[in-house]
C-alpha positions in Angstrom: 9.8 -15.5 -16.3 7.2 -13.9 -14.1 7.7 -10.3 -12.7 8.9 -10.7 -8.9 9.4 -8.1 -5.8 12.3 -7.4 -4.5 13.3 -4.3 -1.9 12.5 -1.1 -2.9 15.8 1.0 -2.9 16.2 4.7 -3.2 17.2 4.8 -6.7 14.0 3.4 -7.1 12.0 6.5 -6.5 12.2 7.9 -9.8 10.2 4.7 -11.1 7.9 5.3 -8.5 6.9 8.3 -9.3 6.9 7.5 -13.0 4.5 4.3 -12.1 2.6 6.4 -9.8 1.7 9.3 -12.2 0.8 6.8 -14.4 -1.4 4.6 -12.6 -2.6 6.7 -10.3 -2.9 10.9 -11.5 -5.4 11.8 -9.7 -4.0 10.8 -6.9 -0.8 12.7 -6.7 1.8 12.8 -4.1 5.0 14.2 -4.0 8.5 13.3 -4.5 9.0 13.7 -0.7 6.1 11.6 0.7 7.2 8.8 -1.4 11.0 9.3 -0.4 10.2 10.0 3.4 7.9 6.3 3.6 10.3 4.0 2.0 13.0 6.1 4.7 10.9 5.6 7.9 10.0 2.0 6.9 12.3 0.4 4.0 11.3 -3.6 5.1 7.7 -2.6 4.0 8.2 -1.2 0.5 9.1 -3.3 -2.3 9.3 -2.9 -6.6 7.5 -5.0 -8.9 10.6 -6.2 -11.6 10.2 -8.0 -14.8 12.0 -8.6 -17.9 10.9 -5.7 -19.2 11.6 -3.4 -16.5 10.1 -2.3 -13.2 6.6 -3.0 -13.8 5.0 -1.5 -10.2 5.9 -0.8 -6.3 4.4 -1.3 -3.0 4.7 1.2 0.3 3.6 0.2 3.8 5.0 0.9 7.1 3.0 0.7 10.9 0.5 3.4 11.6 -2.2 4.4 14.0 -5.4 2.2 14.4 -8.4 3.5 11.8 -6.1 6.9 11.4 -5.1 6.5 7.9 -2.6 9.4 6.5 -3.9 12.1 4.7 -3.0 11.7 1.0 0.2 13.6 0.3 1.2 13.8 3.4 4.2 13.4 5.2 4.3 11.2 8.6 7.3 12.8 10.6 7.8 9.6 12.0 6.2 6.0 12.9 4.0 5.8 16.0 5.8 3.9 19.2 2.8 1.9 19.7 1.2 1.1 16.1 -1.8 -0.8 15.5 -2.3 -1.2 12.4 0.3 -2.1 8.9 -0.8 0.3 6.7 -0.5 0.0 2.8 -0.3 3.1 1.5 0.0 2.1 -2.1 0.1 -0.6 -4.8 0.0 0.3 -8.1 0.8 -2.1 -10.7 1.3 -0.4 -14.3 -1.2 -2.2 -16.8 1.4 -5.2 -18.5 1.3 -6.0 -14.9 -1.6 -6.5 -13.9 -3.5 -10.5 -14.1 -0.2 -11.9 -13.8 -0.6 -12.9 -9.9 1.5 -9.8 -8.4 -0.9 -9.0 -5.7 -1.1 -12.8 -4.6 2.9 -12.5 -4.1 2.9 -9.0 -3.1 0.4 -10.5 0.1 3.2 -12.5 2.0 5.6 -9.9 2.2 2.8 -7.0 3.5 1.9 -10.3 6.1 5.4 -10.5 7.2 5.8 -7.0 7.4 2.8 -6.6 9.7 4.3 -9.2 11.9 3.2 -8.5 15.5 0.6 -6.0 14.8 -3.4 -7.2 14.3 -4.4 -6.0 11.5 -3.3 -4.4 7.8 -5.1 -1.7 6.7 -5.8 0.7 3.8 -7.9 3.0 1.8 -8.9 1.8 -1.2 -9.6 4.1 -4.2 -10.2 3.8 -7.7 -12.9 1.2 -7.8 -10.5 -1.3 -6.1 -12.2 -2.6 -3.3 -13.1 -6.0 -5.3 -9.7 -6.4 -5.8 -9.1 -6.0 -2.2 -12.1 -7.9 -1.6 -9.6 -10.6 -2.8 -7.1 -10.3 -0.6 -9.0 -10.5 2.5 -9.8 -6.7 3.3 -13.6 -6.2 4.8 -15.1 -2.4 4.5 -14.6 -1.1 8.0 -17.4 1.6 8.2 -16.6 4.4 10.6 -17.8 7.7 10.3 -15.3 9.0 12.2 -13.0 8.4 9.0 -16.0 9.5 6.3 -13.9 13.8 6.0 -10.6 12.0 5.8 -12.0 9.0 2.9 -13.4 12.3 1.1 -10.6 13.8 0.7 -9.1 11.1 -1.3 -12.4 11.0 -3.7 -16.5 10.3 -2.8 -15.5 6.1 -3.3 -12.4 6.0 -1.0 -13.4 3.3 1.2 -11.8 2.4 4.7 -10.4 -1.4 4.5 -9.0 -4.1 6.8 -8.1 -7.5 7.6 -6.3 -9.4 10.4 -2.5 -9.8 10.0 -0.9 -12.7 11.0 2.0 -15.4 9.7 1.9 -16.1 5.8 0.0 -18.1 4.4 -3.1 -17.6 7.3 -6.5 -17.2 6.5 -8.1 -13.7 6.6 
């Protein structure tokens, strides 16, 4: 049987932060951030389960129009007007990963962005082919080029139009 998502819950976040210091350390957030998103916005966060465990996690919640959160940062709250879905993370540990998660994980962020146009993200890591994949362009704004650096000198600012599952990008 193939690892599925289901809702993240908040006795999940210790496996989130193990899976996060794993797959991501130089990246690192704190408890709190974690914590605080899946509190402001628990229909956009989901765990990655499998026989052997929980294998990854996904956070997104609505945010501000090409105003991506600083890394490690806490939001305070969701804007009234969002424009945007932001995914803030996805981060698969490697047994994971070439198993189709991201292909399931993509319905759920779609239905989660119901209503707003777009999803949006910063890739890092060298994942923008893998994003690629998923329909994301490179949105080049140099209004955004501080905030990208802050994350690492390949943080790239990505997008792609949200609508019903299952639509094209």
């Amino acid at each position: 049987m193939s690892a599925a998502w289901r809702p993240m819950a908040p006795g999940d976040l210790p496996a989130v932060s193990r899976i996060a210091a794993a797959v991501h350390p130089g990246y690192p957030e704190e408890d709190a951030v974690l914590a605080e998103r899946l509190a402001l916005f628990p229909a956009g966060c989901w765990m990655l389960e499998g026989a052997g465990g929980l294998l990854g996690y996904a956070i997104s919640h609505p945010w501000h129009r090409a105003r991506p959160p600083a890394l490690n940062t806490r939001l305070g709250a969701l804007p009234e007007n969002p424009g945007t879905h932001y995914v803030h993370d996805v981060a698969l540990l490697p047994e994971a990963r070439g198993q189709g998660a991201a292909g399931r994980l993509m319905p759920l962020l779609l239905e989660a962005a119901r209503g707003l146009p777009e999803l949006s993200l910063v890739a890092v890591g060298g994942s923008v082919p893998f994003w690629r994949r998923q329909g994301f362009q490179l949105v080049d704004d140099p209004a955004l080029a501080a905030k990208l650096r802050s994350y690492d000198a390949e943080a790239r600012f990505m997008a792609r139009p949200a609508g019903p599952p299952g639509a094209a990008a």
